[in-house]
C-alpha positions in Angstrom: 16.7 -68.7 -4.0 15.5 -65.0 -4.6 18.0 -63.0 -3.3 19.2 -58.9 -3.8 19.7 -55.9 -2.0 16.9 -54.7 0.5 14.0 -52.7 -1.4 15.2 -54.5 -5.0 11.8 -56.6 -4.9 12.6 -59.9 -3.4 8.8 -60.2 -1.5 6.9 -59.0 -4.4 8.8 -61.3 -7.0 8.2 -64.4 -5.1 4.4 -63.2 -4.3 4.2 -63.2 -8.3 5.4 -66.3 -9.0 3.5 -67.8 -6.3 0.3 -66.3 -7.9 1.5 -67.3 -11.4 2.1 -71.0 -10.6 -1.0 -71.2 -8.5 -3.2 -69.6 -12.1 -1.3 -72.5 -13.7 -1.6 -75.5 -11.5 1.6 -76.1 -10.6 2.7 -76.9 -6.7 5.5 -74.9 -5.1 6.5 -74.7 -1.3 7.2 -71.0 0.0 9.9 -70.6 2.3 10.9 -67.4 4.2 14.2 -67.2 5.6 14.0 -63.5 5.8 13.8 -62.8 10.3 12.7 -59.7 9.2 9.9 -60.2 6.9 6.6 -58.8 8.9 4.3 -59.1 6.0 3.4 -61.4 3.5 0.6 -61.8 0.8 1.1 -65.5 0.7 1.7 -67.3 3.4 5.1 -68.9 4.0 5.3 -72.8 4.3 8.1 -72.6 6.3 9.1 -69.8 8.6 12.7 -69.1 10.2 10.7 -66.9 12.1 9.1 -69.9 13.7 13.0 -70.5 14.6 14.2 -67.5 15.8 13.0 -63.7 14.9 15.6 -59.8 14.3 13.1 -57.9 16.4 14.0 -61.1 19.4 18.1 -61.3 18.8 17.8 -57.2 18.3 16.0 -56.8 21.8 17.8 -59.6 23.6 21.1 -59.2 22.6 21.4 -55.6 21.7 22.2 -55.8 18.4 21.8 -53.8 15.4 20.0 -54.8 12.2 23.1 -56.1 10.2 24.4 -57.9 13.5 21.3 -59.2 14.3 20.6 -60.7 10.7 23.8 -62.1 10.8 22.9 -63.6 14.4 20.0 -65.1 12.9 21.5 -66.6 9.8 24.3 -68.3 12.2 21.9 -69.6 14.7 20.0 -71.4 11.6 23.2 -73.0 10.4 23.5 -74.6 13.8 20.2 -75.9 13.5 19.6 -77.0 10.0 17.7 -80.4 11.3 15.0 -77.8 11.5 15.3 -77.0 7.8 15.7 -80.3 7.2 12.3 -81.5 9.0 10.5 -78.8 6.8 12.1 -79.9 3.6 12.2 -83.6 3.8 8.3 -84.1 2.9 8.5 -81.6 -0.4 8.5 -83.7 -3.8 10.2 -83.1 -6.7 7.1 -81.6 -8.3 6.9 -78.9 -5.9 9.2 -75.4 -6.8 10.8 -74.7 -3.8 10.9 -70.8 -3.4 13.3 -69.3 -0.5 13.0 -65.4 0.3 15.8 -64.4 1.5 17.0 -61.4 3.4 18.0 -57.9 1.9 21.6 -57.6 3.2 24.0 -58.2 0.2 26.9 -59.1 2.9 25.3 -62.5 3.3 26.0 -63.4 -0.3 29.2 -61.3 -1.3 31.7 -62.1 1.5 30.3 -63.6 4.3 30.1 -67.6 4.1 26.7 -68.2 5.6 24.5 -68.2 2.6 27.1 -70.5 0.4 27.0 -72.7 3.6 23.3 -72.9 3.8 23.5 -73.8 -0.2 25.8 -76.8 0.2 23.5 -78.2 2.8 20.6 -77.6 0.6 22.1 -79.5 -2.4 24.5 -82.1 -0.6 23.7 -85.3 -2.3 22.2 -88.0 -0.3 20.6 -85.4 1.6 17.7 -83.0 0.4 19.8 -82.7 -2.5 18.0 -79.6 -4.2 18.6 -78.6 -7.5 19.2 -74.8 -6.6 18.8 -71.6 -8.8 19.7 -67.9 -7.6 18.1 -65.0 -8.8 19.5 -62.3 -7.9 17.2 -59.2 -7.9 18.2 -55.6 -8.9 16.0 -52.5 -9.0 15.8 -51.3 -12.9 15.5 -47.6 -11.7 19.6 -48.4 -10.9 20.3 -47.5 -14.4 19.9 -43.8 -14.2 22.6 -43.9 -11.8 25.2 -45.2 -13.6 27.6 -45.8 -9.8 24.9 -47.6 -8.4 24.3 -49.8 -12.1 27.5 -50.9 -11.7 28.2 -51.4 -8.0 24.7 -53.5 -8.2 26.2 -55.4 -11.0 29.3 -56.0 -9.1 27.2 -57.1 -5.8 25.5 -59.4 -8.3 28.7 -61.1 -10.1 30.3 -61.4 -6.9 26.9 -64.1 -5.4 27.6 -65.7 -8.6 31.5 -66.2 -7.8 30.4 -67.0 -4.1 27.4 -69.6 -4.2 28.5 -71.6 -7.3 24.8 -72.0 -8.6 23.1 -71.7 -12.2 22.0 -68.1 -11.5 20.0 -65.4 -13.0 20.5 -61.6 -12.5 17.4 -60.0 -13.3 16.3 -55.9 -13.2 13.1 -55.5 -11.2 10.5 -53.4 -11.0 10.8 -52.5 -14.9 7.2 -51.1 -14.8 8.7 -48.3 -12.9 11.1 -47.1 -15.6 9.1 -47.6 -18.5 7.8 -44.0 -18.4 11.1 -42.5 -18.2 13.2 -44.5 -20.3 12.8 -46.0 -23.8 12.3 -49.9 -23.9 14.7 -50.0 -26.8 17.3 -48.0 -24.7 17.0 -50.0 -21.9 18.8 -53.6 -23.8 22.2 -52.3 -23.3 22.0 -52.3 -19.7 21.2 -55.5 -20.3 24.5 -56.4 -19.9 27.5 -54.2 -18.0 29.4 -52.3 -20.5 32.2 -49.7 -20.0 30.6 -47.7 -22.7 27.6 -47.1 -20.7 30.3 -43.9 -18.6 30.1 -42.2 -21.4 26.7 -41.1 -21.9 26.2 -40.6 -17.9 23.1 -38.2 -17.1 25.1 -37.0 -14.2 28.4 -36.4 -16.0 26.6 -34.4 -18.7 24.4 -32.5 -16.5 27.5 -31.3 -14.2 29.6 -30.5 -17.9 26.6 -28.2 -18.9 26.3 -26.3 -15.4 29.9 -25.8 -16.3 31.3 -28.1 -13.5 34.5 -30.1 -13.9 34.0 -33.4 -13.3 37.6 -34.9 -14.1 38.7 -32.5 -11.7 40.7 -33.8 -8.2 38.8 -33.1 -5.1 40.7 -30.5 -2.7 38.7 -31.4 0.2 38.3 -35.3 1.2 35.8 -34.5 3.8 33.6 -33.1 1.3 31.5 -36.4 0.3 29.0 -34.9 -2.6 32.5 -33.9 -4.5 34.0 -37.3 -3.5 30.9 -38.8 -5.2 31.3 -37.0 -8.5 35.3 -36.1 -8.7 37.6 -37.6 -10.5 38.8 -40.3 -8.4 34.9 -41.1 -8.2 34.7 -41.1 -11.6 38.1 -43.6 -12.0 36.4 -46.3 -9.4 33.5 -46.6 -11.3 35.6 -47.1 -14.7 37.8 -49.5 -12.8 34.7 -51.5 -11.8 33.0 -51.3 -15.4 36.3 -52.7 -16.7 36.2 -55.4 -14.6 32.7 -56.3 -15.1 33.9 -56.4 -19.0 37.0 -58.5 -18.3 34.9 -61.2 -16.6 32.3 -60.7 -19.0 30.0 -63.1 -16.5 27.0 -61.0 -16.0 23.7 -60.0 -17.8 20.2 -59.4 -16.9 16.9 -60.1 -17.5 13.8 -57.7 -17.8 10.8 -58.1 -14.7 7.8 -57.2 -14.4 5.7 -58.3 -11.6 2.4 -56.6 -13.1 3.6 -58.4 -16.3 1.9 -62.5 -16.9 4.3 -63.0 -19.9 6.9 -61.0 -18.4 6.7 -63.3 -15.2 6.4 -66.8 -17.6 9.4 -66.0 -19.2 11.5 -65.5 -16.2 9.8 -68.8 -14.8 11.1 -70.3 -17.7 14.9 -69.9 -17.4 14.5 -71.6 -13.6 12.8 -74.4 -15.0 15.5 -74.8 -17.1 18.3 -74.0 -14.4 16.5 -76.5 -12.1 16.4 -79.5 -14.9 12.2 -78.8 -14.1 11.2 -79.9 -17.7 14.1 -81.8 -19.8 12.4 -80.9 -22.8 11.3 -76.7 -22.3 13.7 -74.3 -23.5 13.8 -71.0 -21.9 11.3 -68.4 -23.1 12.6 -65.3 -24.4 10.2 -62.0 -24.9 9.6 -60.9 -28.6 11.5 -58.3 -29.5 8.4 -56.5 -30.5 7.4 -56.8 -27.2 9.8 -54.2 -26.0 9.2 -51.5 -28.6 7.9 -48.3 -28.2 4.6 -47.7 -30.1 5.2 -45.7 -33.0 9.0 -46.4 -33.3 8.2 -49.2 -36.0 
């Protein structure tokens, strides 16, 4: 199940891996269960557009995007038989991909998508050996608040769907221009220590701003985003990303064939694809800068 917040990567992931299994022979089954997907550069097996469409349950029952998704997702709970119908013919050699939608709700507090996954792997049923990968963009980690409110978004899908999962940082060939590949393994995994060195923190010190200063004026949002009760939240929330010590990520690239192997690798394993493969890990050497050797 590819899952993350809208814009992290989801489509163009599973496009990638569909491309990448199809170069190695290997069968998979594409399911969209994204109502608002428009576009796709491979074409989905399954549809929940052929079940019910946002733009339909936007214009019909006046709703807005995050209503409507939600609309969607609960109307295809009450009719999983047609999930079921589109399921029941896949074999176990198939990898069964579902794109799913971008809003982050659906797997951090609202019990639709941890619903959908006990149907999907209810024994006796279509009994499914799941995997979530949760999807974040890489260019979070210039922000450190956004890091580590994605990080929380992603630990919190762990704690709600129950399932072998995999946090990965997308769109890597993005960053690779503005950050060193070496640098870029401690975000691998959430760290408190990551606050200290915060671009934004040292760029306000050196304009001569205060940034542990309390804000006078609640109202005034760009000094709540960058005063000190800002700057508490985000320790708070890096703390507790330390205490539950639960998440780290792995580096994609979609432009990347090894890059994409190696993350096809650890679902194989999650899924029980191959008893006897072991997850493939990138060389270190792989990540180094040229000339830093």
């Amino acid at each position: 199940m590819v899952m993350g917040p809208a814009g992290a990567g989801k489509s163009t992931f599973c496009a990638s891996l569909i491309t990448h299994l199809q170069l190695n022979r290997r069968s998979c089954y594409y399911v969209n269960l994204d109502p608002a997907a428009e576009t796709f550069e491979h074409q989905p097996d399954l549809d929940i557009k052929d079940l019910i469409s946002l733009e339909d349950v936007m214009e019909e029952l006046k709703l807005g995007p995050n209503g409507g998704l939600i609309y969607c997702f609960d109307f295809l709970l009450e009719n999983l038989n047609w999930l079921e119908e589109g399921l029941n013919t896949v074999t176990e050699e198939y990898l069964i991909i579902f794109d799913m939608p971008g809003q982050i709700e659906l797997y951090t507090h609202i019990p639709l998508v941890p619903t959908l996954v006990n149907f999907l792997k209810k024994p006796g049923s279509l009994d499914i050996r799941l995997c979530a990968a949760y999807l974040l963009e890489s260019t979070f980690v210039v922000d450190r608040a956004k890091y580590f409110a994605g990080s929380l978004s992603a630990m919190s899908a762990m704690l709600m769907l129950g399932l072998p999962h995999l946090n990965i940082l997308s769109k890597m060939d993005l960053v690779k221009d503005s950050i060193r590949k070496k640098d870029f393994k401690k975000f691998l995994v959430p760290d408190a220590t990551l606050l200290e060195d915060d671009p934004a923190d040292i760029a306000a010190r050196k304009a001569g701003i205060n940034v542990d200063a309390p804000v006078d004026d609640p109202m005034n949002k760009d000094a709540m985003l960058s005063g000190a009760s800002f700057k508490r939240l985000n320790t708070a929330v890096a703390h507790l990303m330390d205490q539950f010590s639960m998440v780290n990520f792995h580096k994609l690239d979609c432009t990347d064939e090894d890059s994409l192997a190696s993350i096809l690798s650890y679902i194989d394993d999650c899924v029980q694809w191959a008893e006897a493969q072991e997850p493939r890990e990138l060389a270190d050497e792989e990540y180094e800068e040229e000339g830093d050797e």
